[in-house]
C-alpha angles and dihedrals in degrees: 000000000000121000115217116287106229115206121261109241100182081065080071103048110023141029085213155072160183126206114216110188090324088284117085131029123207134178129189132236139171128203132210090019094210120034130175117249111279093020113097128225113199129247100227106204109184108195119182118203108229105194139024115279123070113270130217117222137190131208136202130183121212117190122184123244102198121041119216099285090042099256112153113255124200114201137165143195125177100233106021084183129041141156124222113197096215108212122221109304097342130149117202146167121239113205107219117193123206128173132202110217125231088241086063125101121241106259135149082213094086108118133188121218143183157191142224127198125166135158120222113245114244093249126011132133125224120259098175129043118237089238105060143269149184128352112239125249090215139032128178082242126075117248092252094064100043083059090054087052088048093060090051088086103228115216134208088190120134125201120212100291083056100249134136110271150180142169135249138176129224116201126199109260115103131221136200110251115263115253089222109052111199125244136216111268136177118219124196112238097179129353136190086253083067083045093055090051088049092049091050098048084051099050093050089055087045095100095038089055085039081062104041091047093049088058092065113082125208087251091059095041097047102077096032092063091035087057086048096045099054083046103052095038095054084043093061087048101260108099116202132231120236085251101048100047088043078061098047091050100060082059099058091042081058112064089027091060111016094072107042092091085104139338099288115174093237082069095047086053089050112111090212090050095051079045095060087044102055083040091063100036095047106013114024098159076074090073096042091100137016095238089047082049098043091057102040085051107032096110094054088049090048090046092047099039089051087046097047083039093063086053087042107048084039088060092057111033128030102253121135104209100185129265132296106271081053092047098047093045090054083046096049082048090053090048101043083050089042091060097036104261093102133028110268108234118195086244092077081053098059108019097091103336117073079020093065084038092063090046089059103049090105099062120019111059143157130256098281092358109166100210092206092052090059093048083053092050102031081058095046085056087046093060100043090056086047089066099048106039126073128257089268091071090065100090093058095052087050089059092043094057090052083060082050104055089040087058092048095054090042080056090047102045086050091055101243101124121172117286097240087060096060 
């Protein structure tokens, strides 16, 4: 059963980031990026708490003595090592001061650096993946200021010591020093209080999104996702064939449409659901058609529908794929290659995928499917990526003919046999 998914507020402020124990997430600004000497910029460290206890992080500044051309360079912050106690699930921004001397050159070969250093809780359980999610639908900062930060240009760099770390200039003029040094400061960018007025919003659309789902039928739903899924697979490199994303979108038909009888608590745990939800209660132009719906909400179905196929393929055949932390984690991977942050391997298109797809045949079909014809089509896929794929991919096509043949008994059993038969 799937946990909350917590937006991803680093989506909203930085195309990249650092991992930390997968547990925490930071990222490195500096603002301004040239500065006169005795006057600060300010090292800017997101860090993004990943799972649900307070974490305590330390921080060290490194500050280079030399600059590129081996000039002396005389720099100062107030506190060069601190520690931020993180609470559950926040995100949050650590000012960082640093001052050029008047006895420093002038360079554009200063850089800021830092270190990050966490230890895991005893106990805690994940609330973002490491590869990225939703974008929130509130933040403690005015959108004007996120997109200030934005334009900050974060970093997940590392210099050779293996810290986080960014440059900044110095030019000649001088400057007499401030009366008021600053001082580092952390400043909260989303907490779980803003998630707790998100989940309430959603759970009072709940019913309102439980109504609307329950209004598109399979047959609508089918070719929509099956447009989507073709789509969104050649656009992470790895195009489908008909077969395949036939497969895949009986999946998806599934866990959009098996679980809408009431409002069971599976379905409320469901990404795609919450995503419904948040659609309808910030963005409802998104529901206005199946195919609007179908894209804003393509990753959570995929999540779900991987998640649900493990169970499902596990049911049918005897095959042990791991346990759940190892299954959420490939399904956070298929997710992360689906929307562009990691490459995208064919074995996020058949485990579980095209395999629960199979195992669906039976019973989830499209408007004038002919069941025989997908097999046909589902094997000629099968034999092309034979051909293609190494020998250690063998073990995953000999599963997926025992699906097969399981698909072609349940036909028969049904009495549909192929049309050439009868």
């Amino acid at each position: 059963m799937n946990a909350p998914s917590l937006p991803d507020i680093f989506t909203v402020l930085t195309d990249e980031r650092a991992t930390v124990g997968g547990i925490v997430q930071a990222a490195l600004g500096v603002f301004p990026t040239v500065t006169i000497l005795g006057r600060p910029v300010e090292g800017l460290l997101l860090l993004q708490n990943l799972v649900d206890q307070a974490l305590t992080v330390h921080v060290t500044v490194h500050l280079p003595e030399q600059d590129l051309h081996g000039a002396r360079l005389h720099l100062s912050t107030p506190r060069p090592r601190l520690t931020v106690v993180l609470p559950p699930a926040e995100v949050g921004l650590l000012h960082l001061p640093v001052t050029p001397q008047p006895d420093s050159p002038t360079s554009d070969g200063y850089r800021f650096g830092v270190e990050i250093d966490v230890l895991p809780p005893a106990r805690y359980e994940s609330l973002r993946p490491l590869y990225g999610g939703e974008k929130p639908s509130l933040l403690a900062i005015s959108p004007f200021r996120a997109e200030v930060l934005r334009g900050i240009g974060f970093t997940a760099r590392t210099d050779a010591r293996g810290h986080l770390s960014v440059p900044f200039g110095v030019l000649t003029t001088s400057a007499s020093p401030l009366q008021d040094a600053p001082e580092p400061r952390y400043e909260p960018l989303w907490t779980i209080r803003d998630f707790k007025q998100e989940l309430a919003r959603t759970k009072e659309i709940a019913g309102e999104a439980l109504t609307y789902i329950r209004n598109l039928s399979p047959e609508q739903l089918f070719p929509v996702l099956l447009v989507h899924t073709r789509q969104a697979f050649g656009h992470a490199g790895m195009p489908l064939h008909l077969g395949e994303a036939m497969a895949i979108t009986r999946v998806l038909v599934h866990v959009m449409t098996s679980y809408t009888e009431q409002q069971t608590r599976i379905l409320a745990h469901m990404r795609w659901f919450q995503q419904l939800c948040w659609l309808m209660a910030h963005q409802p132009d998104a529901t206005k058609t199946p195919d609007r719906l179908v894209q804003a909400l393509y990753p959570n179905a995929v999540h779900d529908a991987a998640l649900a196929g493990f169970r499902l393929v596990a049911a049918r055949i005897q095959v042990n794929f791991g346990g759940g932390a190892e299954q959420h984690d490939y399904v956070q991977q298929l997710i992360a290659g689906l929307t562009g942050r990691l490459p995208l391997g064919l074995e996020h298109v058949y485990v579980p995928l095209v395999m629960a797809g199979t195992a669906l045949l039976t019973t989830i079909q499209g408007s004038g499917e002919n069941p025989w014809t997908s097999l046909e089509l589902l094997e000629e896929a099968r034999d092309g990526r034979i051909r293609l794929a190494d020998t250690g991919f063998n073990e995953v096509f000999d599963l997926l003919n025992q699906l097969i043949a399981q698909a072609e008994a349940d036909l028969y059993a049904q009495r549909l046999p192929p049309a050439s038969s009868g």
